[in-house]
Jmol script that loads the backbone (N, CA, C; Angstrom):
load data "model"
ATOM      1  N   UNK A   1      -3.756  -8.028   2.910  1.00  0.00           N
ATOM      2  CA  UNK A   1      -3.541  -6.653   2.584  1.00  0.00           C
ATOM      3  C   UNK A   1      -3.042  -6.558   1.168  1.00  0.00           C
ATOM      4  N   UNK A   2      -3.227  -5.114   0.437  1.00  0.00           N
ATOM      5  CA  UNK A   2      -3.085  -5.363  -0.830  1.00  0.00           C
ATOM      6  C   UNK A   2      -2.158  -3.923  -0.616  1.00  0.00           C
ATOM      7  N   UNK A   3      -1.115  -3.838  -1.876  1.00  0.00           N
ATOM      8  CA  UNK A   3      -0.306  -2.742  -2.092  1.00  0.00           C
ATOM      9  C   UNK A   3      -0.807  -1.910  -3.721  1.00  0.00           C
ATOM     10  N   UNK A   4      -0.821  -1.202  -3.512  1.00  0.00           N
ATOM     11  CA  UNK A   4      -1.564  -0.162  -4.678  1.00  0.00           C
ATOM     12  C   UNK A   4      -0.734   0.929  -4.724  1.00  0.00           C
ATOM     13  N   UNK A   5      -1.022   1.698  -6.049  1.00  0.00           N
ATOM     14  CA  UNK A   5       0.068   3.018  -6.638  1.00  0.00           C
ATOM     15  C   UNK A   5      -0.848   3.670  -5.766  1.00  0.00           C
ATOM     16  N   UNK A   6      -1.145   4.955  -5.429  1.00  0.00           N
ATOM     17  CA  UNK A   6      -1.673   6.262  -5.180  1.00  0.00           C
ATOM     18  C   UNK A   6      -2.877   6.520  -5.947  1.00  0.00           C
ATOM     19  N   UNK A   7      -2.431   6.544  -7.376  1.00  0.00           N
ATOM     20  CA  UNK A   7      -3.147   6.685  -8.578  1.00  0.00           C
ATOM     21  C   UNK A   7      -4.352   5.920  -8.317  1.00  0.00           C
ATOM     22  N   UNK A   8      -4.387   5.094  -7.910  1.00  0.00           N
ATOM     23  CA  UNK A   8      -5.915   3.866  -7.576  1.00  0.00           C
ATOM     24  C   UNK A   8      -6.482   4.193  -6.253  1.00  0.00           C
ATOM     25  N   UNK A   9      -6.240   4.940  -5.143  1.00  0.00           N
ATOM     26  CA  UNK A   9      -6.687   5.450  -4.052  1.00  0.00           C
ATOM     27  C   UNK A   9      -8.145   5.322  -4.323  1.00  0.00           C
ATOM     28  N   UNK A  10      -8.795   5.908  -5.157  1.00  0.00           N
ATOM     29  CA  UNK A  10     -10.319   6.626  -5.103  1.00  0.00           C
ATOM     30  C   UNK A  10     -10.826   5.029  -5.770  1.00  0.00           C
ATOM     31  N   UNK A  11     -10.284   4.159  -6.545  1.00  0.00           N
ATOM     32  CA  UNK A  11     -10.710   3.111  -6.871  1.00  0.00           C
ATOM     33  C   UNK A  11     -10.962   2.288  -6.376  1.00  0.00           C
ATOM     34  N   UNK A  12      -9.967   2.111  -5.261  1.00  0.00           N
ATOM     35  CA  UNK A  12     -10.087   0.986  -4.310  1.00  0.00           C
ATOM     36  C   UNK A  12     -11.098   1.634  -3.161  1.00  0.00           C
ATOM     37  N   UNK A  13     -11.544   3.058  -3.045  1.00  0.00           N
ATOM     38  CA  UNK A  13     -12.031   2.998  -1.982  1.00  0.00           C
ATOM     39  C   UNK A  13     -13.625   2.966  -2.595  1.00  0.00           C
ATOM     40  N   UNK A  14     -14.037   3.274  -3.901  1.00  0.00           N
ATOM     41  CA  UNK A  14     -15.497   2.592  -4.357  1.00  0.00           C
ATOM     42  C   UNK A  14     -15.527   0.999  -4.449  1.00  0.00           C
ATOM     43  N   UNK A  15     -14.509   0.426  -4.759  1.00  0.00           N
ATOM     44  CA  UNK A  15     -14.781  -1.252  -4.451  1.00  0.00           C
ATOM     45  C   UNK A  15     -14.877  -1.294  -3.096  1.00  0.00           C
ATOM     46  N   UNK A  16     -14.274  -0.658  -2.557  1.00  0.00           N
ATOM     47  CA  UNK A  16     -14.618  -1.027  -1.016  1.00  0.00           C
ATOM     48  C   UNK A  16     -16.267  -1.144  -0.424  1.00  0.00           C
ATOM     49  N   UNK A  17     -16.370  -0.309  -0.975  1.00  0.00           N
ATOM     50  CA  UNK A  17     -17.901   0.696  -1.162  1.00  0.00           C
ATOM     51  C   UNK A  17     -18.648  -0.449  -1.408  1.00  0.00           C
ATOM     52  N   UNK A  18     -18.473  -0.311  -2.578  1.00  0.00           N
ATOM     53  CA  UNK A  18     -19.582  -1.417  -3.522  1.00  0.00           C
ATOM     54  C   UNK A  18     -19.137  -2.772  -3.031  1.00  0.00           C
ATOM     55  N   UNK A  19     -18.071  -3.541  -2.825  1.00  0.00           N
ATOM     56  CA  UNK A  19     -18.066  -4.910  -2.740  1.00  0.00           C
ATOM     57  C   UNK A  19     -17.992  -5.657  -1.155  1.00  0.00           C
ATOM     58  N   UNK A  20     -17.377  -4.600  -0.517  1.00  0.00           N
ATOM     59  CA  UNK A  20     -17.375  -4.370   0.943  1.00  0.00           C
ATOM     60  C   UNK A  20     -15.980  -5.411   1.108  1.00  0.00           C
ATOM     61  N   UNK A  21     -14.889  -4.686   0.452  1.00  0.00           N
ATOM     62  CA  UNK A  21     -13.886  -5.246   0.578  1.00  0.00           C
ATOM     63  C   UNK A  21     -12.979  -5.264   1.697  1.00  0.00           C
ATOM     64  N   UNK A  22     -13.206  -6.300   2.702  1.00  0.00           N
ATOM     65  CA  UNK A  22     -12.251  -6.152   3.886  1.00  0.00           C
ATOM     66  C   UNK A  22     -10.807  -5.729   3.894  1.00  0.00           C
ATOM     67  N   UNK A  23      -9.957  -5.705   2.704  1.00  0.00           N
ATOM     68  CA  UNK A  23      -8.709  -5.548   2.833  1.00  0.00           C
ATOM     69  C   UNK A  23      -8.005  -4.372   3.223  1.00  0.00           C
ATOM     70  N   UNK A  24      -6.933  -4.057   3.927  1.00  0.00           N
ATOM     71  CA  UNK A  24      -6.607  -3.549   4.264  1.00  0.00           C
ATOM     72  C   UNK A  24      -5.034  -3.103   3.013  1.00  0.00           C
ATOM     73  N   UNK A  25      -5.078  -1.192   2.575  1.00  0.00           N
ATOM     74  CA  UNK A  25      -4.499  -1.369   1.372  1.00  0.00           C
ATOM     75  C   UNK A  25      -3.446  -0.171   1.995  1.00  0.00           C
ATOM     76  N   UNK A  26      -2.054  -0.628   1.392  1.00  0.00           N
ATOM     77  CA  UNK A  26      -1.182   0.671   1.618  1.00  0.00           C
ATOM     78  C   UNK A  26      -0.930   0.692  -0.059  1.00  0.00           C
ATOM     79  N   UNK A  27      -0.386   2.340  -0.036  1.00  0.00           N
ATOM     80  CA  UNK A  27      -0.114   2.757  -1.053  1.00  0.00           C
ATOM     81  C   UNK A  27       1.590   3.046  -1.419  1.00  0.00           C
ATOM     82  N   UNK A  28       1.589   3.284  -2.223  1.00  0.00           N
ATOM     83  CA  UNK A  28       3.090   3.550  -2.867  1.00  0.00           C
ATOM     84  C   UNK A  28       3.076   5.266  -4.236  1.00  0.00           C
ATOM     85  N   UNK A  29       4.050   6.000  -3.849  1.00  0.00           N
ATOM     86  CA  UNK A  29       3.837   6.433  -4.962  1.00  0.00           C
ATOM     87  C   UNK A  29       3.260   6.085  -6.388  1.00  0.00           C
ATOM     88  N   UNK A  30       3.197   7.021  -7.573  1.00  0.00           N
ATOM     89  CA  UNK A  30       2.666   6.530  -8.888  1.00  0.00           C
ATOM     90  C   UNK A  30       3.935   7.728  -9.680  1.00  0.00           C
ATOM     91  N   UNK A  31       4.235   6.623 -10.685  1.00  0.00           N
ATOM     92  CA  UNK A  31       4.111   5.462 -11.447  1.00  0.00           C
ATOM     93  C   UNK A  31       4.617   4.579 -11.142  1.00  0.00           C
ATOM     94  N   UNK A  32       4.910   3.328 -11.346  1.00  0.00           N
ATOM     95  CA  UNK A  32       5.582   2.173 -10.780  1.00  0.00           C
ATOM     96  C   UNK A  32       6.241   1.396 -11.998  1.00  0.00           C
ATOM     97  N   UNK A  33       5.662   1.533 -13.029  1.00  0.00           N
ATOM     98  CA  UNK A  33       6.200   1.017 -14.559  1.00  0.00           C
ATOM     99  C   UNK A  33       7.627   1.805 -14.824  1.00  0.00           C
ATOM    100  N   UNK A  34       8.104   1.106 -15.356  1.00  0.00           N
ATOM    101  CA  UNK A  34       9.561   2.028 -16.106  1.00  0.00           C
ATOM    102  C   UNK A  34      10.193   2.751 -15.115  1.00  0.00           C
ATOM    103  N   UNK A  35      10.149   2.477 -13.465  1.00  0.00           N
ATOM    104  CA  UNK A  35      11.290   3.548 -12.887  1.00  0.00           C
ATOM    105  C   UNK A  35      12.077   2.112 -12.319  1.00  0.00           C
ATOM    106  N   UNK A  36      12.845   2.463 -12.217  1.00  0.00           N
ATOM    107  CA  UNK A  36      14.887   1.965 -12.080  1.00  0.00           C
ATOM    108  C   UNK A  36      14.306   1.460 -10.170  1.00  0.00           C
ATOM    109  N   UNK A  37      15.342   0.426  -9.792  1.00  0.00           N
ATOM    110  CA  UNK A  37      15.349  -0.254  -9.271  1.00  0.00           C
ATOM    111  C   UNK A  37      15.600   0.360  -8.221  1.00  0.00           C
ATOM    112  N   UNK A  38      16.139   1.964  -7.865  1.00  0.00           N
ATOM    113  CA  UNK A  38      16.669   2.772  -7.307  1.00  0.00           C
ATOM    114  C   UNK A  38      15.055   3.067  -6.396  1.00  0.00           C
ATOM    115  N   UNK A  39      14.542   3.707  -7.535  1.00  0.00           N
ATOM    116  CA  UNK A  39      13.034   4.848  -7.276  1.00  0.00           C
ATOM    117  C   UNK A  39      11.947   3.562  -6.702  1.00  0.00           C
ATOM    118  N   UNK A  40      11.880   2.609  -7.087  1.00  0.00           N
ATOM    119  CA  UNK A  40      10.912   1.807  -6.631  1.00  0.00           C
ATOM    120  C   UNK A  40      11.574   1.323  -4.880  1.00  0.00           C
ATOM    121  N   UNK A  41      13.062   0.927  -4.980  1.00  0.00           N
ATOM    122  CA  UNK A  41      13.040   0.795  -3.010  1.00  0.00           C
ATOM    123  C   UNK A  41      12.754   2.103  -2.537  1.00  0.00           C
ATOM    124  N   UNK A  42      13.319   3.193  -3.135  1.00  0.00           N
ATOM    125  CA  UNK A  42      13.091   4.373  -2.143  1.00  0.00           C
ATOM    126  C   UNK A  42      11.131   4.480  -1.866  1.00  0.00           C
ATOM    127  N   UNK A  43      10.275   4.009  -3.146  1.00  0.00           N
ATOM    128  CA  UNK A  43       9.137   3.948  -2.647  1.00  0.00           C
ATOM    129  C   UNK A  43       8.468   2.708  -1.469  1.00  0.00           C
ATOM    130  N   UNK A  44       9.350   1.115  -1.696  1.00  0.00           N
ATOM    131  CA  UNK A  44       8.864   0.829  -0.487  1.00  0.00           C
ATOM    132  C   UNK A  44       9.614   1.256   1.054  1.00  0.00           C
ATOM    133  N   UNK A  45      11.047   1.780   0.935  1.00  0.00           N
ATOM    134  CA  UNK A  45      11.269   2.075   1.717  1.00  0.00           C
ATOM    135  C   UNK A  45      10.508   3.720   2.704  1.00  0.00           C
ATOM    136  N   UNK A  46       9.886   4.519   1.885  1.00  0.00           N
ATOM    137  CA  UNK A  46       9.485   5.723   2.337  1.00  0.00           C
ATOM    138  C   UNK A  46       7.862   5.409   3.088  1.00  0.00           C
ATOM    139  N   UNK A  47       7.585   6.689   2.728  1.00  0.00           N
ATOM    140  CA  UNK A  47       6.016   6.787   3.503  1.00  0.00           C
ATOM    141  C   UNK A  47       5.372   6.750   2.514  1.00  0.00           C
ATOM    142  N   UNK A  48       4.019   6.159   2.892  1.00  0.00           N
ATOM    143  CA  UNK A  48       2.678   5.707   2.209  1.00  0.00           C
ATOM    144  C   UNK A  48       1.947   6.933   1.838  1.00  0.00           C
ATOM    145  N   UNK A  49       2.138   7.350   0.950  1.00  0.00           N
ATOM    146  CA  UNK A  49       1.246   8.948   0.271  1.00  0.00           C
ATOM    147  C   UNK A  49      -0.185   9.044   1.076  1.00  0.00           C
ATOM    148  N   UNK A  50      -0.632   8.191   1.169  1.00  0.00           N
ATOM    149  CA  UNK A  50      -2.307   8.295   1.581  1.00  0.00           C
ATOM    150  C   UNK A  50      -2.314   8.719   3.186  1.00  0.00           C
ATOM    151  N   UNK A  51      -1.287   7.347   3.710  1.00  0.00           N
ATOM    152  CA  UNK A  51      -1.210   7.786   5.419  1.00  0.00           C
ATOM    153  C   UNK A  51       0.112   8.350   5.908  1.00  0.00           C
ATOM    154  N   UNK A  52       0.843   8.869   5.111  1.00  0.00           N
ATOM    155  CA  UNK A  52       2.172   9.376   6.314  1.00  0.00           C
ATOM    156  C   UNK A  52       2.864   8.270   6.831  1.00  0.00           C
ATOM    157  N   UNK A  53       2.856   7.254   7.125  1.00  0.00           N
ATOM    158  CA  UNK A  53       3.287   5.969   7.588  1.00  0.00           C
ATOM    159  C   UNK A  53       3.644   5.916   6.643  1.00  0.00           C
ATOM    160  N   UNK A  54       5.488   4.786   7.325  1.00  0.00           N
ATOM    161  CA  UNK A  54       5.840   3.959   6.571  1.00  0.00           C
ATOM    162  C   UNK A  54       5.974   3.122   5.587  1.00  0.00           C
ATOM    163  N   UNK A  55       5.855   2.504   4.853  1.00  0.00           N
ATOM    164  CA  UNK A  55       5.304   1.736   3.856  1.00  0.00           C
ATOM    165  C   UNK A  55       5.260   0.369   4.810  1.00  0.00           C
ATOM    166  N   UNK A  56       6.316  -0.398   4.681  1.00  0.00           N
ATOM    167  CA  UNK A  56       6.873  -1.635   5.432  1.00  0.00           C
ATOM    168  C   UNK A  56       6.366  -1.558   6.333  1.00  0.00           C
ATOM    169  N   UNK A  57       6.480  -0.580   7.127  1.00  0.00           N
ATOM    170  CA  UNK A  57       5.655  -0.587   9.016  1.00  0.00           C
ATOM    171  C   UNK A  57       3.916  -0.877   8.335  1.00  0.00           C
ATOM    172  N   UNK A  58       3.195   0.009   7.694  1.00  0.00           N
ATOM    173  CA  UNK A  58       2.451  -0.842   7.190  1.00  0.00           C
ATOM    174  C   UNK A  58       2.222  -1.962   6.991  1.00  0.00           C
ATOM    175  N   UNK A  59       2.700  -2.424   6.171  1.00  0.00           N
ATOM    176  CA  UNK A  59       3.011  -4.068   5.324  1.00  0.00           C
ATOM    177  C   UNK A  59       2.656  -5.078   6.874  1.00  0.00           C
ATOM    178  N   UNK A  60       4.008  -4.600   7.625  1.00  0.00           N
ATOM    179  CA  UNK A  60       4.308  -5.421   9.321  1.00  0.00           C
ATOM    180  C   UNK A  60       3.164  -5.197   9.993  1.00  0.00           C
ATOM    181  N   UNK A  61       2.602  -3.931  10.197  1.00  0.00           N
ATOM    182  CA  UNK A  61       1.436  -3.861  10.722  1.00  0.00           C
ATOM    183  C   UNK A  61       0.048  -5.054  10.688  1.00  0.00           C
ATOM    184  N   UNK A  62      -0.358  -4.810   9.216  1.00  0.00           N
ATOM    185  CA  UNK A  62      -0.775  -6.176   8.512  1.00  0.00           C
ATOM    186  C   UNK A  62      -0.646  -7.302   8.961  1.00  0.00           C
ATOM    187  N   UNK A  63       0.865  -7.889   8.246  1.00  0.00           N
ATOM    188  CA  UNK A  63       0.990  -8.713   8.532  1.00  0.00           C
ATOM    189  C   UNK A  63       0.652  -9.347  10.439  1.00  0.00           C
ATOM    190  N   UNK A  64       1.073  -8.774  11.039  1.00  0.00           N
ATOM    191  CA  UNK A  64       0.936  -9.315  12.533  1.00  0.00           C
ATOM    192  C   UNK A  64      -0.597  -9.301  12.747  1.00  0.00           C
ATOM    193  N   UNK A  65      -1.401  -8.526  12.338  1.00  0.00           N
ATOM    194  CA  UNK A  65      -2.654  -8.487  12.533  1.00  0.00           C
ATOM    195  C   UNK A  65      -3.261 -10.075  12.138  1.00  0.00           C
ATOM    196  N   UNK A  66      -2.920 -10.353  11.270  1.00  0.00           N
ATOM    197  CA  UNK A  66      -3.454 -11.723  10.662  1.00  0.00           C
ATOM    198  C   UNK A  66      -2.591 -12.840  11.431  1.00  0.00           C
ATOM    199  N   UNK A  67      -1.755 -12.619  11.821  1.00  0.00           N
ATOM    200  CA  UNK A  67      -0.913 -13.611  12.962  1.00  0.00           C
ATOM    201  C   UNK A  67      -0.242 -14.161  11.614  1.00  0.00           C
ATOM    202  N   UNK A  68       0.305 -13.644  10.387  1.00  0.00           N
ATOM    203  CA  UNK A  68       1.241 -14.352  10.053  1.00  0.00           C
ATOM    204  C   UNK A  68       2.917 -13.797  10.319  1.00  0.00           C
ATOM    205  N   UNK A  69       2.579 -13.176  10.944  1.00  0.00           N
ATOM    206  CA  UNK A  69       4.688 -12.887  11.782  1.00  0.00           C
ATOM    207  C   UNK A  69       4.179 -12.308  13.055  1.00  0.00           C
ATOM    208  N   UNK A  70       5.490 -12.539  13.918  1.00  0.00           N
ATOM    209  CA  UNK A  70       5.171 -12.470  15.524  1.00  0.00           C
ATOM    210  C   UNK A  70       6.208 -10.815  15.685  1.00  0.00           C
TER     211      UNK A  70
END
end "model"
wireframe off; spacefill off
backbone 0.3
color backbone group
């Protein structure tokens, strides 16, 4: 699984398109450059702009899917 700003939504979903990219992608707010150590946990800690979900419950989601955490 891959983690992406928001801002790349429509990008990743034409590579998907075109390359037939299996991955499975959560998002994070945008921008991610230059904000304080504060604004970036509150983005992995919050919800995924694209799906309403979690960020992390995401991430975990993932992860267990591939059997790398139980």
């Amino acid at each position: 699984m891959s983690i992406s700003t928001r801002e790349f939504e429509n990008v990743v979903a034409a590579d998907r398109r075109y390359y037939g990219v299996p991955l499975r992608f959560v998002y994070t707010p945008h921008p991610v450059a230059g904000m304080t150590s504060s604004v970036l946990r509150s983005y992995v800690e919050g919800a995924d702009p694209a799906s309403g979900r979690l960020v992390m419950d995401e991430v975990i989601d993932a992860l267990r899917a591939r059997g790398a955490i139980r």
